[in-house]
N, C-alpha and C positions, 0 to 999 in steps of 0.2 A: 025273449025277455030275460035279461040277467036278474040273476038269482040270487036272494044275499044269501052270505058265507054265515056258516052255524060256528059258533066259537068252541071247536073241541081242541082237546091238546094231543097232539098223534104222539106216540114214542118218538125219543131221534131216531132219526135213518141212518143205517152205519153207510158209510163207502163201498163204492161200489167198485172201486179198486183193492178192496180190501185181503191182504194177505197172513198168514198165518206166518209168525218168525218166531222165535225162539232167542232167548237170552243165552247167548254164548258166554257174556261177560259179565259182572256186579262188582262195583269200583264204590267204595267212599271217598269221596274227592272234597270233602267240606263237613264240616257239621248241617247235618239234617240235608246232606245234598249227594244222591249216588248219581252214579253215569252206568246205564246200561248200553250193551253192547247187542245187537239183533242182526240174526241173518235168520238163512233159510233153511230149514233141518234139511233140506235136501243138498244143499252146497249153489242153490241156483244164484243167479244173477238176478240184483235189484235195480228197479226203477231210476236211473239216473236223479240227481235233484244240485242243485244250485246254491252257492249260500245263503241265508236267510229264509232258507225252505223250513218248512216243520214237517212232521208226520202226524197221525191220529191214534193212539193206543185205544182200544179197543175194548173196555171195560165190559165185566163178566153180565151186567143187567144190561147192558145197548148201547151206556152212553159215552160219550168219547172227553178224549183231554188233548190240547196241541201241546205237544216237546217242541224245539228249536233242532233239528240237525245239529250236531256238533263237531261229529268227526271227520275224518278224510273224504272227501266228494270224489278222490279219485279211485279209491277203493271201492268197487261195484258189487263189493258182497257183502260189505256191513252197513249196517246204521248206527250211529251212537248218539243219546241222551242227554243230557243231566235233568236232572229233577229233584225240585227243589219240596219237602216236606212242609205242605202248609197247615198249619195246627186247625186254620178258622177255614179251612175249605170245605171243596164239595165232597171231599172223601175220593177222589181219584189221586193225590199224591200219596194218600195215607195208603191207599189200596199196591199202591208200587212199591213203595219201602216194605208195605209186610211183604206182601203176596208173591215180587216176582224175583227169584230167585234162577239162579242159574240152570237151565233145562227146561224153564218153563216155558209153555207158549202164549205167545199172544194177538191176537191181531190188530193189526195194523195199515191204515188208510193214506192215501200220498201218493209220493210227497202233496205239500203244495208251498206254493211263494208267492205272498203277500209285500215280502220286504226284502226284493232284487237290489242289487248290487249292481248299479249303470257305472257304465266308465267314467272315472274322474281324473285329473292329473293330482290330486291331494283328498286324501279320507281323515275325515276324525271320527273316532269310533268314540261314545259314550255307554259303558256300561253299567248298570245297575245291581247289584247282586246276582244274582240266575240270571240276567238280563247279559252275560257273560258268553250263552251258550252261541246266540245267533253271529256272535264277533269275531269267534276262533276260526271258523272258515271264511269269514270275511277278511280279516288281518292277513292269512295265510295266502290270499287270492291277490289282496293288493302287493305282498311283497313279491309273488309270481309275475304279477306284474308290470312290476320294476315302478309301481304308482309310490308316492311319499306317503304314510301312515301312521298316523297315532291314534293311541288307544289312552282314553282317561276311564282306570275302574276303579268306581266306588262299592264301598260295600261296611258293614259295623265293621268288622275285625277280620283279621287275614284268616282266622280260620274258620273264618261264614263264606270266603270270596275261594270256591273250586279255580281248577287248573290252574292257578299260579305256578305251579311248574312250568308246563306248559309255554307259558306266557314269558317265562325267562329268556328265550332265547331271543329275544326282538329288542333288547337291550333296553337303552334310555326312549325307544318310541313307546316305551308301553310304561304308564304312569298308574303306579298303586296306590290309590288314597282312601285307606281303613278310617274310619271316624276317629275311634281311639285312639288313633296314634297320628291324626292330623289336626282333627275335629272337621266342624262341617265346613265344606268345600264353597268355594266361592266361582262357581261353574261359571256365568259370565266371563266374568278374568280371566278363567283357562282359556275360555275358546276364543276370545278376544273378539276384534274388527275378521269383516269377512274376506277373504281374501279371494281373488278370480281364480274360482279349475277348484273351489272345495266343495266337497261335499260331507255334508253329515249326519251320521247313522246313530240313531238312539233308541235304545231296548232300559226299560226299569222301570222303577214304580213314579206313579203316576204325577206327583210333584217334582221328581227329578224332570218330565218328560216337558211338565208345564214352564219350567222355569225356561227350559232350552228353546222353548219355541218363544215366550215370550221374545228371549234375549235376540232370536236370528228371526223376528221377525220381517225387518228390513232389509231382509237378505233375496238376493232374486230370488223365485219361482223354483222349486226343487231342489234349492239348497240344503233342505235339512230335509231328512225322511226320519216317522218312529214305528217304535212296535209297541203297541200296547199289551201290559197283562193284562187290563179289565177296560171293561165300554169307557169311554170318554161319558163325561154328565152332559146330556141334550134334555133343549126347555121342550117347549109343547112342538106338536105338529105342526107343517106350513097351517095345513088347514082341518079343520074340526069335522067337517061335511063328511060323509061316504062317497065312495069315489068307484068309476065303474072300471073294469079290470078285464083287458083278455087276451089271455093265453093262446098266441095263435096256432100253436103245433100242436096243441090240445082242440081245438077248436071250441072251446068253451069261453062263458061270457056270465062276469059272477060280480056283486056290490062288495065291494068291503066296507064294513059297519066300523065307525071309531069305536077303538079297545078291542081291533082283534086287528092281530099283526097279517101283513100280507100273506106270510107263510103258513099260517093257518088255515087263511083263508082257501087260498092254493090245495093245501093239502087236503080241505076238507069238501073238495069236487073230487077228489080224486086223482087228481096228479101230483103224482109224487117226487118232492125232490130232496134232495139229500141235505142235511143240517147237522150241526153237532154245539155250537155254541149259546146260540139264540141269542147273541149278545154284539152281534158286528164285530166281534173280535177275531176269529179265524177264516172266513174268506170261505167255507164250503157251498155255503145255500147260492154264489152269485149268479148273479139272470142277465141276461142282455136285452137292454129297453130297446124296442120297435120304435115306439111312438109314447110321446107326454115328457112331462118332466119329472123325474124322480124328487124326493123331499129325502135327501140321502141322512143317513142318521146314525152312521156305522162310524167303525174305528181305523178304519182300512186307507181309503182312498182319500190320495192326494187332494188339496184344492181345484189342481188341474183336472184330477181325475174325476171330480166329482161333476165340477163346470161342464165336462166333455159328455155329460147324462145318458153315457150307451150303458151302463151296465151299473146294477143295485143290488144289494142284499137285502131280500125280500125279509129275514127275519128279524128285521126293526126299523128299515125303511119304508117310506111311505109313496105317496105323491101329491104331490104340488099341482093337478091339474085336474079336470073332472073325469079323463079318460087315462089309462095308462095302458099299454101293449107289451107284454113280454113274450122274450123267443121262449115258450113252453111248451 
């Protein structure tokens, strides 16, 4: 007989690929914006990763932050950063501006890739402030190659938008527009009519993200991919009911009660799985659905991806059916 789920709140679970690195580097590249530099005090070799990957820093009480990869993907011994000082956060950017300083350690989870880079014959990169970092290995991939490439960065003033150096070398394909010295941008326009073989990629805050999808709406199917800083706003659940849940590689069989998220629930039989956001935003807690339909609720997956219901982020999604089955 399934058993309902008690609504506790477990600690996050760090990664389980988690490695200790070490700040080799500390770069101020912006106001209120460093770029750390990590490898491995030992000189080992890191985890390959992809553009649009992030990794998980590993804060000193458990709980984690997603960075963007920034630097050379072909360099197999470092990782590099930026991160952006947020005044109204959770206290993990404030914690990396004081705390980590060159020699220190820290651990670190990853990679992972939420927001892959598929072949196109034509990329428009859209940047938002820090939303700069996931673009610089992506820019650097499509002119490898030999794809067409523009970059439109916005940001208040050039000395809030990092790597502008950087970014110099890719000439008239990379478009600077600081507030101040443009005012506000009229994103439709740039990106105009959609043209066949584009694709495009958008990282920043949350009304630049909305306006672009508004605009490429009518665009085929996987035209425009984003990355969210924060959850997307989602209304109520498919459905109000409790729903029954089971975990087959668990062999367990549990109710979820509305107002306690599936990953709680999960967690609170005892199997454990690894989370750090609780918000559909970073991609660590995902499950691959067996059986039902998910009531997906994250920030992550595509239209397509979501339609295709093999796999959910238990930490804010639901289901749409009275039975759901995950591989756990």
């Amino acid at each position: 007989m399934p058993q309902p789920a008690v609504n506790t709140a477990p600690s996050p679970a760090v990664p389980s690929s988690q490695l200790t690195l070490a700040v080799v580097a500390r770069e101020s590249v912006a106001d209120e914006v460093v770029a750390l530099t990590l490898a491995d005090p030992g000189g080992e070799r890191l985890p390959d990763w992809t553009p649009g990957a992030h990794i998980d820093l590993v804060l000193p009480e458990g709980g984690t932050r997603q960075y963007s990869l920034c630097g050379d993907r072909w360099n197999p011994y470092t990782y590099r950063v930026g991160v952006l000082r947020e005044r109204d956060g959770r206290g993990g950017s404030d914690f990396v501006h004081r705390q980590l300083s060159e020699g220190t350690p820290i651990g670190v989870g990853g990679p992972r890739n939420n927001f892959r880079l598929v072949p196109a014959q034509r990329y428009v990169f859209v940047a938002g402030g820090i939303g700069i970092t996931p673009m610089l290995p992506m820019l650097k991939s499509a002119a490898l190659l030999g794809a067409e490439a523009e970059l439109l960065y916005l940001g208040r003033s050039r000395k809030t938008m990092p790597f502008l150096g950087e970014l110099a070398s890719y000439g008239d394909n990379v478009k600077v527009l600081p507030k101040d010295e443009h005012g506000p941008v009229d994103l439709p326009s740039l990106l105009g009519d959609y043209l066949p073989g584009t694709k495009v990629y958008v990282c920043g805050p949350q009304r630049m993200l909305d306006t672009i999808t508004k605009h490429c709406a009518e665009w085929p199917e996987g035209s425009l991919r984003t990355e969210h800083f924060a959850a997307k706003q989602q209304g109520a659940p498919v459905r109000k009911e409790a729903f029954e849940l089971e975990l087959c590689r668990s062999g367990k069989t549990l109710v979820v009660e509305p107002g306690i998220s599936v990953l709680d629930a999960i967690q609170s039989v005892g199997v454990n799985v690894l989370s750090s956001c609780r918000t559909g935003t970073c991609g660590t807690c995902e499950a691959t659905v067996i059986a039902g339909t998910p009531d997906h609720r994250d920030s992550i997956l595509t239209e397509a991806e979501q339609a295709a219901g093999d796999c959910m982020f238990p930490c804010v999604s639901r289901s749409c059916t009275d039975r759901l089955v995950l591989d756990l």
